[in-house]
C-alpha positions in Angstrom: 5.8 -5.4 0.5 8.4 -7.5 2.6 10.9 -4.9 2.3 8.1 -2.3 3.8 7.3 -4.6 6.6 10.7 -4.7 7.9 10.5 -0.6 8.7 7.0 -1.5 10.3 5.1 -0.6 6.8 1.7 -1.9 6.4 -0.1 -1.5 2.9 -3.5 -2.0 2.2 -5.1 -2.2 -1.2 -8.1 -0.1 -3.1 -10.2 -0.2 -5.6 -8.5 1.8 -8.1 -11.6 3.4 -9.1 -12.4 4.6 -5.5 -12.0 8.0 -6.6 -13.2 9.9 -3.8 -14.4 7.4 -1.7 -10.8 6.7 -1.0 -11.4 8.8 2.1 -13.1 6.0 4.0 -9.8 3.8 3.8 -7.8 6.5 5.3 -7.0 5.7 9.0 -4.6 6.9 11.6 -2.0 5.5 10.6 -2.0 6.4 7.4 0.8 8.5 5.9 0.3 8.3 1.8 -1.4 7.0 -0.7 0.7 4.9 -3.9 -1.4 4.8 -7.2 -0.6 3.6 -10.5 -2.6 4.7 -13.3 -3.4 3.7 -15.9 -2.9 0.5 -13.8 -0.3 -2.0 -15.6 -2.9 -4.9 -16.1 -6.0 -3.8 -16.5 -5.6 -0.4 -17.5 -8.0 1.2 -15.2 -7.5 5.2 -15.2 -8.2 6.3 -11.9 -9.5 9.8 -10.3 -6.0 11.0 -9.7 -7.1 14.8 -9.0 -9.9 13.5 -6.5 -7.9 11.0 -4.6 -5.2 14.1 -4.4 -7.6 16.2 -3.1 -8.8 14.2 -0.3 -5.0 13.2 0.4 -4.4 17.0 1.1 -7.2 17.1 3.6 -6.1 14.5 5.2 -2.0 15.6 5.1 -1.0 12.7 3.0 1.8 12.5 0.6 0.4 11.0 -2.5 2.7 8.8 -5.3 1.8 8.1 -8.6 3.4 5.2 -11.2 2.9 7.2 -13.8 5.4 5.2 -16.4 2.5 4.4 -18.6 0.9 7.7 -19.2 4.3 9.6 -18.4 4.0 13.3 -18.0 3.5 13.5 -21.9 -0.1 12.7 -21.3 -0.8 13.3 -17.8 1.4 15.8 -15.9 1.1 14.4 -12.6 3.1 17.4 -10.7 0.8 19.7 -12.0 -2.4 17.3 -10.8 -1.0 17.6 -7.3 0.8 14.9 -6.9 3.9 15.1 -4.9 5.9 12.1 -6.4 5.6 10.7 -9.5 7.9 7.7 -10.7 8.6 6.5 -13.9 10.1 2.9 -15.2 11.9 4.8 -17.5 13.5 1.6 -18.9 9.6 1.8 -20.9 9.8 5.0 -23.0 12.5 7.4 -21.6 15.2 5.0 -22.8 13.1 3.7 -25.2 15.5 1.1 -27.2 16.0 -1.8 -24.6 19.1 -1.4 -23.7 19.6 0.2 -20.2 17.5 0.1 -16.9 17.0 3.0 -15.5 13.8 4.7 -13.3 12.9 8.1 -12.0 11.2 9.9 -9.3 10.0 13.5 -9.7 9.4 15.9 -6.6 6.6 18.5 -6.3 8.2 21.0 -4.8 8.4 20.4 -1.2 9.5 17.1 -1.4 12.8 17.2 -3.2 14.9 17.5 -0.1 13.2 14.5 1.2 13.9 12.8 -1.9 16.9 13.5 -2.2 18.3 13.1 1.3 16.5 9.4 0.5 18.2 8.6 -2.3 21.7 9.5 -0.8 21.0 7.5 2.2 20.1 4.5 0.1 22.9 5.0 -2.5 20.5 5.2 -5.9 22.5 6.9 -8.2 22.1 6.2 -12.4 25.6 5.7 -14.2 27.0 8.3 -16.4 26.5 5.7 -19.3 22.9 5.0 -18.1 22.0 8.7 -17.5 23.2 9.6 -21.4 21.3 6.8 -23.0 18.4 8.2 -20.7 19.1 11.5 -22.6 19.1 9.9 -25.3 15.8 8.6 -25.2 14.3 11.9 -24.1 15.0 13.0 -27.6 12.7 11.1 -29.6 10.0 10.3 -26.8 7.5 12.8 -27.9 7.4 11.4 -31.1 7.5 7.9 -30.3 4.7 8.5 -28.0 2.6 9.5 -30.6 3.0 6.8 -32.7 2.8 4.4 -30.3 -0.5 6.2 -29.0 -2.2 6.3 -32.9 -1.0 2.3 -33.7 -2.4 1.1 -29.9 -5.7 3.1 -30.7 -6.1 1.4 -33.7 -5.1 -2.3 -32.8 -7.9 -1.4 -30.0 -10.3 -0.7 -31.8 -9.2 -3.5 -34.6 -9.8 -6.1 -32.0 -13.2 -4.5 -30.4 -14.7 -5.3 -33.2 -13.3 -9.0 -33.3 -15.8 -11.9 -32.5 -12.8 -13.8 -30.7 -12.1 -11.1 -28.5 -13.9 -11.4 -25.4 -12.7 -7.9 -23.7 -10.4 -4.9 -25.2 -8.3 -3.4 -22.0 -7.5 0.3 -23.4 -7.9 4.0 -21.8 -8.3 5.7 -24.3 -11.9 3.6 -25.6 -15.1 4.2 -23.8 -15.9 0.4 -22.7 -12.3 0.4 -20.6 
């Protein structure tokens, strides 16, 4: 947030299960509207299609973190949004050894984007980009597996009398 006060940025922050109701936080000087879901914490899974639509009626350009679910499990583009990122260090690369993020355009914001991104010099090594490709081979499949285990660790420690809460998206008390 220091960085975006230096261009005159101001942030405010929601209720990340304001759905909706996100239209009463919109004001004039508002230009977009940066969500993260689920959110890297608590897990909260917010209304992305709702808070979309009310971003379109008000012209906003919406962004999604969307490195958790990635567009395996919920294909943010096609939701709406118009920029989704991705720590693809997480499950892109997926074997620790290279940093390395991504932002995807809907179309009518790639040029933007990418003018952006020349201006401010972010460009991925060849060495980076491969072991990104890499990655992208097996992420499907890793995916899965990591989405069966987590479900049943989850539900595993539900039922545990030492466990005061269980933070998880996919079960019903989350």
């Amino acid at each position: 947030m220091q960085l975006l006060k230096r261009f005159g940025i101001t942030t405010r922050f929601y209720d990340p299960l304001i759905g909706a109701g996100i239209a009463e936080l919109i004001g004039p000087a508002t230009k977009a509207i940066f969500m993260e879901s689920p959110g890297s914490l608590t897990f909260e899974v917010q209304d992305v299609p709702a808070i979309v639509a009310v971003a379109k009626r008000h012209g906003l350009v919406t962004l999604l973190d969307n490195t958790w679910a990635t567009p395996l499990f919920f294909p943010a583009i096609e939701k709406g949004v118009d920029l989704t990122i991705l720590a693809a260090t997480k499950y892109v690369v997926g074997h620790s050894d290279v940093m390395l993020g991504s932002v995807t355009a809907a179309p009518g914001h790639f040029a933007k984007l990418r003018d952006m991104s020349h201006l401010l010099g972010q460009v991925a090594s060849p060495d980076d980009s491969w072991l990104g490709s890499r990655g992208l081979r097996t992420m499907a499949v890793r995916l899965a597996q990591h989405q069966r285990s987590a479900l049943e660790i989850a539900r595993w420690l539900e039922d545990r009398p030492e466990v005061a809460q269980v933070l998880h998206p996919a079960l019903p008390s989350c």
